[in-house]
MILOLO-388283 format. One record per residue (C-alpha): x, y, z; residue number from 1; residue in one letter. Coordinates in Angstrom, 2 decimals, always signed. Layout:
N
       X       Y       Z num residuo
       X       Y       Z NUM       A
...
//
This chain:
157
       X       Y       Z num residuo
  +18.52   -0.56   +0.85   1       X
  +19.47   -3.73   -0.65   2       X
  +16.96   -6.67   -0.28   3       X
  +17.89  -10.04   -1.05   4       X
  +15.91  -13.31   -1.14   5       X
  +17.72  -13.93   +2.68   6       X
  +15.57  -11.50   +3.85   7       X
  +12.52  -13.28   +3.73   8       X
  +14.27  -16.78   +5.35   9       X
  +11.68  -17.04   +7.30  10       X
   +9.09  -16.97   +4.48  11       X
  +10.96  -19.32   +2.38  12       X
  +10.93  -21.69   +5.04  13       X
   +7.88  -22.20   +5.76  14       X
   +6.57  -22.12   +2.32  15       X
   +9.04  -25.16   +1.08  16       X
   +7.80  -27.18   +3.95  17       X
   +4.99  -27.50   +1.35  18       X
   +5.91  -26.10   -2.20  19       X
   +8.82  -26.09   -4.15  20       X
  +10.31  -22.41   -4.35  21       X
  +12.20  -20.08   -6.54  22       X
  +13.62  -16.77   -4.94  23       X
  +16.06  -15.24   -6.94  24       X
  +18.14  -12.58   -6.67  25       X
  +17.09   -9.71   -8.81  26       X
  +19.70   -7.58  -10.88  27       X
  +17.81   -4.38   -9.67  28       X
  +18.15   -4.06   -6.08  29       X
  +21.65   -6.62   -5.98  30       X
  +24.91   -4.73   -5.20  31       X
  +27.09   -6.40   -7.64  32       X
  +24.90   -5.21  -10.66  33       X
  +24.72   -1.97   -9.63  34       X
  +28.43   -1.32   -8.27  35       X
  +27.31   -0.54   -4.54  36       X
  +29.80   -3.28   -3.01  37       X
  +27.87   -6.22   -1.62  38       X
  +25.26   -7.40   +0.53  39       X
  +27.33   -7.13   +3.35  40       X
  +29.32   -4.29   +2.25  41       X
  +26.93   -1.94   +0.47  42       X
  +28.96   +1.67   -0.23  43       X
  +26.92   +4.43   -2.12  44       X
  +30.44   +6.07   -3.11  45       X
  +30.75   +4.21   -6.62  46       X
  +29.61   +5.17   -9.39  47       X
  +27.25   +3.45  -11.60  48       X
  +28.42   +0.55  -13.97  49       X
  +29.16   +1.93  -17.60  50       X
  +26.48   -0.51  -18.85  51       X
  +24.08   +1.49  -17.03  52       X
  +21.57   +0.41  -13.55  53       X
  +19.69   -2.54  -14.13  54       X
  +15.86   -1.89  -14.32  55       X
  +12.79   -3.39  -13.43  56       X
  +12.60   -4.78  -16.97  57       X
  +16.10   -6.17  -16.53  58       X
  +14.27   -7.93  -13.13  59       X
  +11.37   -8.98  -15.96  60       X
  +13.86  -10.74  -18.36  61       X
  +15.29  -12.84  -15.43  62       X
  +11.41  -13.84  -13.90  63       X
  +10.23  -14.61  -17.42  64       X
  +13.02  -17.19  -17.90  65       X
  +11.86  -18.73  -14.68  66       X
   +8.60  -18.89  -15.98  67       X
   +9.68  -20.57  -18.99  68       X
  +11.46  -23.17  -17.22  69       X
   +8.49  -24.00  -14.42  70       X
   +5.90  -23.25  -16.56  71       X
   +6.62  -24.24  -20.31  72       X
   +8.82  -26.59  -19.88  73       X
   +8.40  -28.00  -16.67  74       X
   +4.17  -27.67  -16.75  75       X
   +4.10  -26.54  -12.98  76       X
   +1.48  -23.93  -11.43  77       X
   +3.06  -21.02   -9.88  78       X
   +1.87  -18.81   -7.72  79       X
   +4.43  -15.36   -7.68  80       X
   +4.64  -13.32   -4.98  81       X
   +5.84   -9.99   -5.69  82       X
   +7.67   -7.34   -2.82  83       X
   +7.91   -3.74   -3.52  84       X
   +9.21   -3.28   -7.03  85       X
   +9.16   -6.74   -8.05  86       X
   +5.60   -6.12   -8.40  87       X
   +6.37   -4.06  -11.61  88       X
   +8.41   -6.76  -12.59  89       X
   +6.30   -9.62  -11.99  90       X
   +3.08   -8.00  -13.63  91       X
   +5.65   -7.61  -16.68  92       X
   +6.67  -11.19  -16.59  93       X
   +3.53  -12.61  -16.05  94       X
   +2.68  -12.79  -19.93  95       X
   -0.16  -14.21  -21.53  96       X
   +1.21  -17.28  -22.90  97       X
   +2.37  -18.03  -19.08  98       X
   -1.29  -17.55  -17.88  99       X
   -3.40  -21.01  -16.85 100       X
   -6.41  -19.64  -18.31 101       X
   -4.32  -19.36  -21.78 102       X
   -2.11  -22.41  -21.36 103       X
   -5.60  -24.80  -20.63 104       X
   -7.82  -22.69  -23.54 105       X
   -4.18  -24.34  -25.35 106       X
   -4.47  -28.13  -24.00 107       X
   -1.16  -26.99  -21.79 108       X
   -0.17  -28.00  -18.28 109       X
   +0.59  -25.39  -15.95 110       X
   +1.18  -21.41  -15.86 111       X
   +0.56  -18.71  -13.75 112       X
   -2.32  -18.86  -10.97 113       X
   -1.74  -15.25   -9.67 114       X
   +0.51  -12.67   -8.31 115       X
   +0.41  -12.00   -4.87 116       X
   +1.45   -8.03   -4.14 117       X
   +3.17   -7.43   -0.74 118       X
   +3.70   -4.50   +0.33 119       X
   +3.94   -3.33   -3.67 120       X
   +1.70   -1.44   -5.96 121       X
   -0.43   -3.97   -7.93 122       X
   +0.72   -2.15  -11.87 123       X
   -0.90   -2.85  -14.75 124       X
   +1.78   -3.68  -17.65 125       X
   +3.07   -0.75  -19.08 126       X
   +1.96   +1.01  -15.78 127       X
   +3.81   +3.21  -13.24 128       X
   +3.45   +3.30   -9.42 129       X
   +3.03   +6.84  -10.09 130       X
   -0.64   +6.68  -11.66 131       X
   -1.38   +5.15   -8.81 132       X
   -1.48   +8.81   -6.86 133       X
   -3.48  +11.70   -7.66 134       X
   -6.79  +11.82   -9.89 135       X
   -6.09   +8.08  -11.35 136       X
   -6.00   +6.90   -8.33 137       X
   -8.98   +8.33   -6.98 138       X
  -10.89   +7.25  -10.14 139       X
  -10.38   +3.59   -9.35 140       X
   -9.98   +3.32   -5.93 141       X
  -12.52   +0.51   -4.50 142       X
  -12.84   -0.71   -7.69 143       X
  -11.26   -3.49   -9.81 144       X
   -8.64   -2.28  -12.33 145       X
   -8.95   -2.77  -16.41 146       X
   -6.00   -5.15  -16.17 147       X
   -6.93   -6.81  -12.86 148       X
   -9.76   -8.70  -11.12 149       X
   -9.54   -7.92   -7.85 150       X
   -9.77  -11.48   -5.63 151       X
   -9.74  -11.68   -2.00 152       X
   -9.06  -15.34   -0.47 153       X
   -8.09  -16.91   +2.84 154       X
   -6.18  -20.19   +2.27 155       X
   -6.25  -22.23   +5.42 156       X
   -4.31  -25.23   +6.11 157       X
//
């Protein structure tokens, strides 16, 4: 399965009624960087491009130029939201120098306020979605991980 920014229209929609948004379409999981055809079209028959899949750190590069542009040199606050393996992606784009904490320690405008995870595993950089099973898991489930602070807030209108 293929997703694509259209598949959260609905999301989008209602979130630019307020803020401005960025949705892009990541190499990773987009047909026409991994030879599968199209949106539309997907086939699974091809084989894989001779420059190899695109990866989750191939999804990083792209999200940490977006950053660089709202953040450094626009000075906006962004909030990411991260679906399914994006979340890998977005923890690894999310670097310190895009942080707010960092940026105001700095005398900066903007950065990062937070990634939301939907329907992702929250990974710490350098993580897998793998130690999230097993004995690691069970270690640190209910409790806040070393590279997160675990936050729980309702925003109402």
């Amino acid at each position: 399965m293929y997703n694509s920014p259209a598949h959260y229209t609905t999301l989008l929609t209602t979130l630019r009624t307020k803020f401005p948004v960025s949705a892009p379409q990541l190499p990773s999981s987009d047909p026409l960087h991994t030879n599968a055809g199209t949106l539309a079209n997907p086939t699974f028959a091809n084989p894989a491009p001779a420059s190899g899949l695109p990866s989750n750190a191939t999804d990083a590069v792209l999200l940490a130029q977006i950053l660089d542009d709202l953040v450094v040199a626009q000075g906006k606050y962004v909030v990411m939201i991260a679906h399914s393996a994006g979340g890998a992606s977005s923890t690894e784009a999310a670097k310190l120098e895009y942080l707010v904490r960092e940026r105001k320690a700095k005398g900066q405008k903007g950065g990062v306020l937070g990634i939301l995870y939907m329907t992702t595993f929250a990974v710490c950089k350098g993580g897998s979605a793998s130690m999230r099973f097993g004995e690691y898991y069970a270690a640190v489930e209910g409790k806040d991980l070393a590279c997160f602070k675990i936050h729980v807030r309702v925003f109402l209108p």
